[in-house]
Every structure is written in C-alpha cells, then in structure tokens.
C-alpha positions as CSV (number, residue, x, y, z in Angstrom):
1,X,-47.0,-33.9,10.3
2,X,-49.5,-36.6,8.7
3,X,-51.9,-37.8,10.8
4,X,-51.7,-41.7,11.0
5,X,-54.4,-43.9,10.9
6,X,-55.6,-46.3,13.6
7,X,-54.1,-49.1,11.7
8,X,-50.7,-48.2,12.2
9,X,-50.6,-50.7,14.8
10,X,-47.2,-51.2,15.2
11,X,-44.7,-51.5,18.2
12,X,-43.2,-48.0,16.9
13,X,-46.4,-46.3,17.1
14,X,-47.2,-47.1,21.0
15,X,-43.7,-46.0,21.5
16,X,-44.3,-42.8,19.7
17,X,-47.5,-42.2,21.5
18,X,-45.8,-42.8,25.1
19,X,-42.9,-40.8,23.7
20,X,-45.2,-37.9,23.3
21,X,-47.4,-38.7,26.4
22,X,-44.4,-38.2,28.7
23,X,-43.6,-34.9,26.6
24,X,-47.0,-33.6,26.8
25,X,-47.6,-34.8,30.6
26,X,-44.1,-32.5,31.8
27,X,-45.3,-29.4,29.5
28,X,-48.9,-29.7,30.9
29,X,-48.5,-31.6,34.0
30,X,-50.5,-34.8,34.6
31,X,-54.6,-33.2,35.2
32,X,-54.6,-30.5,32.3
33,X,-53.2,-32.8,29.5
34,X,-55.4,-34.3,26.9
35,X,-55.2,-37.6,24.8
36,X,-55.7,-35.2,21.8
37,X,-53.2,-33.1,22.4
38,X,-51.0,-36.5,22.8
39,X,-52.1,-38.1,19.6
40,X,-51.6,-34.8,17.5
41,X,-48.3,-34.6,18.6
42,X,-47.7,-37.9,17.9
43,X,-49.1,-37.4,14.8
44,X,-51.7,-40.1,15.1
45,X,-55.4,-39.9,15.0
46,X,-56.9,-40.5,18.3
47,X,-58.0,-43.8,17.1
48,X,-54.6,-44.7,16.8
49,X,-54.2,-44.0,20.2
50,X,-57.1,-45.7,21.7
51,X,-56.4,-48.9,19.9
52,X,-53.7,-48.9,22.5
53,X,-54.8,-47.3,25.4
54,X,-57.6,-47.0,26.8
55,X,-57.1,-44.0,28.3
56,X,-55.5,-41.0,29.8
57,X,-54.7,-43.1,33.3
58,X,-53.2,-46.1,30.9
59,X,-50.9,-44.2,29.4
60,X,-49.5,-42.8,32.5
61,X,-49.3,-46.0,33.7
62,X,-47.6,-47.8,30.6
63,X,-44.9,-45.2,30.8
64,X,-45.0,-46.2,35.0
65,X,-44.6,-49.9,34.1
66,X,-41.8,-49.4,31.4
67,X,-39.6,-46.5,32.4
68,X,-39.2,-46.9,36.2
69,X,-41.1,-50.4,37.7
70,X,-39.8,-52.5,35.3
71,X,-36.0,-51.9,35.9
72,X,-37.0,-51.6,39.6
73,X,-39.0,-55.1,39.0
74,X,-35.3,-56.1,37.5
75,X,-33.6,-55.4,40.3
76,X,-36.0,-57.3,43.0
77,X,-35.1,-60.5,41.0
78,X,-31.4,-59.6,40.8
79,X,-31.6,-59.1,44.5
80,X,-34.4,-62.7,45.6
81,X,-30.9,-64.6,43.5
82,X,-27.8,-63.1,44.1
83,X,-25.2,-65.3,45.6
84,X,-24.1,-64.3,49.3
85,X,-20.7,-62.8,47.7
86,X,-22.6,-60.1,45.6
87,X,-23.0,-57.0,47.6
88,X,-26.1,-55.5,45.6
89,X,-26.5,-52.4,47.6
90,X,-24.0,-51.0,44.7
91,X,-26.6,-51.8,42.1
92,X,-29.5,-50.3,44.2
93,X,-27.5,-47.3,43.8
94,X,-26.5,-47.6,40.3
95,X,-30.4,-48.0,39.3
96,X,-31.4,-45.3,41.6
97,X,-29.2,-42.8,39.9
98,X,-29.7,-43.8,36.2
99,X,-33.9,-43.6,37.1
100,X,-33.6,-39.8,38.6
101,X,-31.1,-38.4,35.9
102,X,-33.1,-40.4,33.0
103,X,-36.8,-40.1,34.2
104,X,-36.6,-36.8,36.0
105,X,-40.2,-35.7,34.1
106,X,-41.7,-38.8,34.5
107,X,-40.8,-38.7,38.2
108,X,-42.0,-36.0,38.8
109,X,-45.9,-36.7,37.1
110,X,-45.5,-39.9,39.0
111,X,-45.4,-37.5,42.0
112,X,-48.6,-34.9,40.6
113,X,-50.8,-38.9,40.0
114,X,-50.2,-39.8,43.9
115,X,-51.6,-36.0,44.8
116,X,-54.5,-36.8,42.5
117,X,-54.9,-40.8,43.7
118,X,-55.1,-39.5,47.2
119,X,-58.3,-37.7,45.9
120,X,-59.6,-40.3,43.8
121,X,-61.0,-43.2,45.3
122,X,-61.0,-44.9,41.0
123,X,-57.3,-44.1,40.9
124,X,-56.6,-44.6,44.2
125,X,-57.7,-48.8,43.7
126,X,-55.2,-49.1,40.5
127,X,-52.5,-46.9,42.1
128,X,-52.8,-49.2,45.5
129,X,-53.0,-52.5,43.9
130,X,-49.8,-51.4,42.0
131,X,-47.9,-50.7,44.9
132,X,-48.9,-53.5,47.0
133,X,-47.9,-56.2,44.1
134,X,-44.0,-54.3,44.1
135,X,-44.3,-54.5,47.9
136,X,-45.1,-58.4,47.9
137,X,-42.0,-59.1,45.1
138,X,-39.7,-57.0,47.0
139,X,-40.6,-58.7,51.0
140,X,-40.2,-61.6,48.9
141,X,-36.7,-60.9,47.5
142,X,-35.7,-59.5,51.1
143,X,-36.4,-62.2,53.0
144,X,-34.9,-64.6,50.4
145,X,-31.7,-62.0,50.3
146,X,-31.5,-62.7,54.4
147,X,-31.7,-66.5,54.4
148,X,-28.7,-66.4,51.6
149,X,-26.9,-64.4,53.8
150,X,-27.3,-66.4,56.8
151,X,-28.9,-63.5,58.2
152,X,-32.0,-64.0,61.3
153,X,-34.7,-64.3,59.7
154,X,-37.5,-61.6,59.8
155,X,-39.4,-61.1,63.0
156,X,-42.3,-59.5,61.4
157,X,-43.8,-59.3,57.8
158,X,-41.4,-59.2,54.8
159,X,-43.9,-56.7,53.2
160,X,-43.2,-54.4,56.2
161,X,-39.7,-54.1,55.7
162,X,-40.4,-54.1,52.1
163,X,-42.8,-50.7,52.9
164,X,-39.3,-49.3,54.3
165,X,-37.6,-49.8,51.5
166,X,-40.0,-48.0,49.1
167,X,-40.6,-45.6,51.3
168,X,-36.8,-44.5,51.8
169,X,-36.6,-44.6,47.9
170,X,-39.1,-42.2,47.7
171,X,-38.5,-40.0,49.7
172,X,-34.6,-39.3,49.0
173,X,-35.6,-39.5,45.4
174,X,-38.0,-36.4,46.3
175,X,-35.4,-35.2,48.0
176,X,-33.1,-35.3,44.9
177,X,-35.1,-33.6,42.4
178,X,-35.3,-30.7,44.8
179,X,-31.1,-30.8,45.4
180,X,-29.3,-33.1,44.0
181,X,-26.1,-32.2,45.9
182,X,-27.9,-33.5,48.9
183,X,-28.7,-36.7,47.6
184,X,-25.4,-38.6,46.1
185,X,-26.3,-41.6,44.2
186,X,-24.5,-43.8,46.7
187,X,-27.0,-43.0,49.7
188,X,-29.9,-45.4,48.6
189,X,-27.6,-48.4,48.7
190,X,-25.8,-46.9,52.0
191,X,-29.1,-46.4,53.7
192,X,-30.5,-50.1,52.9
193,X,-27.2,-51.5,54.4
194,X,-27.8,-49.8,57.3
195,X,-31.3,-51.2,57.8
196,X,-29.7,-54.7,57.4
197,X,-27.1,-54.1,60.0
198,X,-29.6,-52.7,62.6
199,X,-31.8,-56.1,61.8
200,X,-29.0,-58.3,62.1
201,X,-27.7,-56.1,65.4
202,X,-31.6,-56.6,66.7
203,X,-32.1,-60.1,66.2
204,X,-28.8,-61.0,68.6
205,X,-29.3,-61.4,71.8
C-alpha cells in the first residue's frame, strides 16, 4: 500500500488510522504497540497521523470516546428525559450487549490502559478526569430519572450512586468476556432495577 501524505486530512483518514489503531492495539496489546506500526498499516505516513493525534494515549482515547462513551453518553440523556412510562432498564441492556459483542478488543485494551493508569500518575490524571465527568452526567440523569418517577429523592450524592452504576457495568462486563453464558445481556438492566427497588424500599419508613 501507498503511503499517504500528511495532507490527506480527511474524515476517512482519522477513521482509517483508528480503524488500524484498534487492529494493531488487540494484536499487540495496548504498551508494546507503536504509532508507526499504526500509520504503516494504515498506510499513512506518520505525519498523517500526528496531524490528528497527538499521540499514542489520544488514539486510544479517540477510539474510548467514539466506540463505547459516546453511545454510553447517549444513553445518560435517553435516561436524564425519558417519560415515567419508558422503562429504560431494557435499553441499558440492549446497549450493554451491542458494546461487548461489537467492542470485545477495544474492551479489552480499555481494561490493559486502567492496569497501566494505575501505574501512571500522567495517565492516571486524563483517565480520572474522564471518569469522573461520565460519573457527574450519569448522578445527574439518575437523580432526574427518580424525581420523574416520583421516586424519594436521593439521600446521599447522585455521583455515588452513579459510582454503582459504573462499577456494576464493569464488572459483569469483565465478567462476560471471560463467559458469556454467565452474563445474559438482560442482567445489567435487571441489576439497576434492583438498586432502584432497594432505594425506593429504603427511603419508606
């Protein structure tokens, strides 16, 4: 294949770079693979690919953004303006099982950048403030999700519950990759009904 110049500039070619970042990242896992090896198989130069990322750690994290927070970042805003009449623990489970049967690989580099972030304190900061940002939109679209149900309100920090929810998420979707048959896609939505019951159950006297 040609190599392409750094002009091609293109919406195509940052979709053809990520394309080939996510294929190179699952061959060579997250910490052994290069931004040359991800340009040449691209079949850009590496100017190409720094014209749209600066690096290694913004790649991984434009494929993060696009392939798995942004349809989760969907989802919080389906859920912060659903009418009381929608039950959306359905589409918590519809998402969760298009995202583990679409984005296995990217899943599981997701899961070798956290081992590394815990290391390193510079990838640690970007990593955190990510996560804290989906935790504020998420306490935000819980607690709005309550008060449309006529639910008591929280008793504590939306962001807390919010930390629940993620962390249940992540750990049956760890769970998944490691047997599936243990993990039906209903069981996210399932789960985050049950921790609205046991709220409402708590908050009556």
């Amino acid at each position: 294949m040609r190599t392409k110049a750094a002009r091609a500039q293109g919406r195509d070619t940052r979709n053809e770079l990520l394309a080939a970042a996510l294929a190179v990242f699952a061959e060579r896992g997250y910490r052994d693979a290069s931004v040359d090896e991800v340009a040449e198989r691209a079949g850009y130069s590496k100017g190409a690919l720094y014209w749209h990322f600066s690096s290694k750690d913004d790649l991984f994290y434009a494929l993060l953004e696009e392939r798995i927070l942004k349809p989760w970042e969907e989802s919080i805003s389906m859920l912060e303006s659903a009418s009381p009449d929608e039950d959306m623990a359905p589409e918590a489970s519809r998402l969760f099982g298009e995202l583990l049967r679409g984005e296995r690989d990217l899943l599981l580099i997701q899961y070798e950048y956290w081992a590394q972030a815990v290391r390193d304190p510079k990838l640690r900061r970007r990593y955190l403030s990510r996560r804290k940002k989906l935790r504020v939109a998420l306490g935000r679209a819980i607690a709005a999700r309550l008060e449309h149900l006529g639910a008591p309100p929280l008793t504590t920090a939306p962001e807390r519950m919010a930390t629940i929810f993620i962390a249940v998420a992540l750990g049956l979707a760890q769970e998944r990759l490691v047997d599936p048959q243990a993990v039906p896609d209903d069981l996210l939505g399932d789960t985050f009904a049950l921790l609205y019951a046991g709220h409402v159950a708590r908050s009556q006297p």
